[in-house]
Structure formats: C-alpha cells, structure tokens
N, C-alpha and C positions, 0 to 999 in steps of 0.2 A: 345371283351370287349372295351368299350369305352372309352375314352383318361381319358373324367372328371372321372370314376371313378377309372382309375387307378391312378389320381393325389388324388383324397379323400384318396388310400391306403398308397402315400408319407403322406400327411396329417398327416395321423394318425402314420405312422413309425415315422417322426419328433414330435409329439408331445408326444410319448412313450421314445424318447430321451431324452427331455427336463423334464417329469417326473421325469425320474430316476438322473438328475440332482438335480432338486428341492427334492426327495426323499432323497437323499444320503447325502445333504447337512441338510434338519431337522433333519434324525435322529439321523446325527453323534452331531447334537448340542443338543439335548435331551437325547445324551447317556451318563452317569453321573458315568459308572458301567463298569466294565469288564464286564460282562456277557451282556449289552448297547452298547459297544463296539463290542464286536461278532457278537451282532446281525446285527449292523449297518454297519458292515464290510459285514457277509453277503448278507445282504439287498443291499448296492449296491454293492459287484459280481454280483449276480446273474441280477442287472438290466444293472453292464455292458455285460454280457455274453448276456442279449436280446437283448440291443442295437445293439451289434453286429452281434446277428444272423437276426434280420430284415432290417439290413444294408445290408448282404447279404442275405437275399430275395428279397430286393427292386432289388438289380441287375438283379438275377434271374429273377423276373419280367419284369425289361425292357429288359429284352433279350428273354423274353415268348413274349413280344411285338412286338418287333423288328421280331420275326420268323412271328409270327401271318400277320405284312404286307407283308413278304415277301412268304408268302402262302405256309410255310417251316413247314410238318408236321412232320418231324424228327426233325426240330427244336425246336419244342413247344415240343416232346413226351421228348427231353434229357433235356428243360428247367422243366419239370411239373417232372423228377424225379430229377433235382438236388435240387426243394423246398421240393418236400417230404423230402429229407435228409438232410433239413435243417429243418422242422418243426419237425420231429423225434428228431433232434438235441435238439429243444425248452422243446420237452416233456420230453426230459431224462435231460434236466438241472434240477438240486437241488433249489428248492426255499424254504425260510424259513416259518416257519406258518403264518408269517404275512401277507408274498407275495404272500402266497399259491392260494387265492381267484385268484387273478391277474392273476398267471400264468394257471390257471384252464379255466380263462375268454381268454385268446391270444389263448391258446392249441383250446378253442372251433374256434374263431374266425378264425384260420389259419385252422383248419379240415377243416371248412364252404369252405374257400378259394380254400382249395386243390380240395376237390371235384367241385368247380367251376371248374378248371383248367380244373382237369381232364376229366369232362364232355364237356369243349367245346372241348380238343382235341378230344374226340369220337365225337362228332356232324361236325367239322372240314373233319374227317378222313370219315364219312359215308355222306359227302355233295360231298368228291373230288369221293368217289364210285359211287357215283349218287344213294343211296340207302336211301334215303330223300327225299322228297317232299317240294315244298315252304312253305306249312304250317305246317308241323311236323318242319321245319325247326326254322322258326319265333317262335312259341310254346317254343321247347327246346331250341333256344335262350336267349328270354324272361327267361324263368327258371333259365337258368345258369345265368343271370345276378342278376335275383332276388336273387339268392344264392350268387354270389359276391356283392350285397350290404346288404345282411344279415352278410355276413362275417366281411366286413367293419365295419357297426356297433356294433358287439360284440369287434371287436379291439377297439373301439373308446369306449367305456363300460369299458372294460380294462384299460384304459386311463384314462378314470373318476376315478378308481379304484384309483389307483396309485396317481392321484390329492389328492383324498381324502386321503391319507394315507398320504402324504407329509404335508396336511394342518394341521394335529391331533396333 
C-alpha cells in the first residue's frame, strides 16, 4: 500500500472528525424538544464513539505499515485482525435513523478496507512462499489497491454524508 493512499485514509479519518463536530454542534442548536435533545445526544455518541473507533484504526493502520516495511508478516496478520475488531466494533455500535445511512456507508467503506488488508496479507504471505509469479503478483496488487481506494472513497461518501446532514 502506498504512502499517498494511506495519507487519503488519515484524510478522510480527520474529516469524519470534524464532521461529527460540525454535526453535533447543528443539531444540538436545532434541537428545540426533549425528544431534539435525545436525538442530538444520540447523534453525537455515536459520532463520538466513531471518532474514536477510527482514531484507533488509524493506529492499527500505521502499525499494518510499519509491519509492511518491515516485511513482518505476523505483523501485518495481528495488525489486519486487531481492525477487524475494530470495524466489528463499528458495525455493532447503535446509530440513530438519521445516522443510520452514514454508518451503513463507513460499515461498507471499512469492509472494502478490510478485505484490502486482508488480501494483501495473503499476496504478501504467498510472495515470501515463492508461490506467485511477477505477474499474478502486479495483478493482485493492482486489485488490492483498487479495493483500497474503493474503500477510501465510500469513507469519504460517508463524510459527504455526515456534511450534508450537519448543513440541513
């Protein structure tokens, strides 16, 4: 995985931050209601609760990096399941109907991801086998990266999400 697109996933973590900033501050100003109040209460939980959980995936990430140059494939296989157990974590948090879209779009977004991971650790682990070829190699590559900037972009989709909802 390449530097620039691991800076496009900070990218889009910080601006799924600032979101739920701008989110949590409209809607507590447009909440007029107890039941405005709830929602806007739960509206940002749940967008602190992602802030956080992609705070720690970014880590997770730079330490799937960090293994990656250090050609540490037990280090990438315990980084690629400590996101799983973070994106698990994403899918089992509670968001309210409003955010529901949002957290439907990040859930896709970080699946995209995972199986990027996951795939380049298996390309990784059957390159150190010698059981690849320079061109199957480049191929699924190429694949895993297109899947990691598909991923990227349904986060950053997510993001628009979240804009729009703060600006309504």
């Amino acid at each position: 995985m390449r530097q620039s697109k691991h800076i496009r996933f900070l990218a889009a973590a910080a601006c799924c931050m600032v979101f739920a900033v701008l989110l949590g501050g409209c809607v507590a100003q447009s909440a007029g209601q107890s039941s405005s109040d709830d929602q806007a209460s739960q509206n940002r939980q749940y967008m602190a609760q992602l802030n956080q959980q992609m705070g720690n995936l970014q880590t997770v990430m730079n330490d799937f990096q960090t293994a990656v140059s250090q050609k540490n494939v037990v280090g990438m296989k315990a980084q690629a399941t400590a996101a799983d157990k973070i994106i698990d974590g994403v899918k089992n948090t509670d968001a309210s109907d409003r955010l529901s879209d949002v957290k439907n779009g990040y859930v896709d977004g970080l699946c995209t991801l995972q199986d990027a991971m996951d795939s380049y650790v298996g390309l990784y682990s059957d390159a150190q086998n010698g059981t690849v070829d320079d061109a199957s190699y480049r191929t699924r590559l190429q694949d895993i990266q297109n899947a990691y900037d598909q991923g990227v972009s349904k986060l950053k989709a997510a993001d628009d999400k979240v804009a729009q909802i703060a600006s309504e």
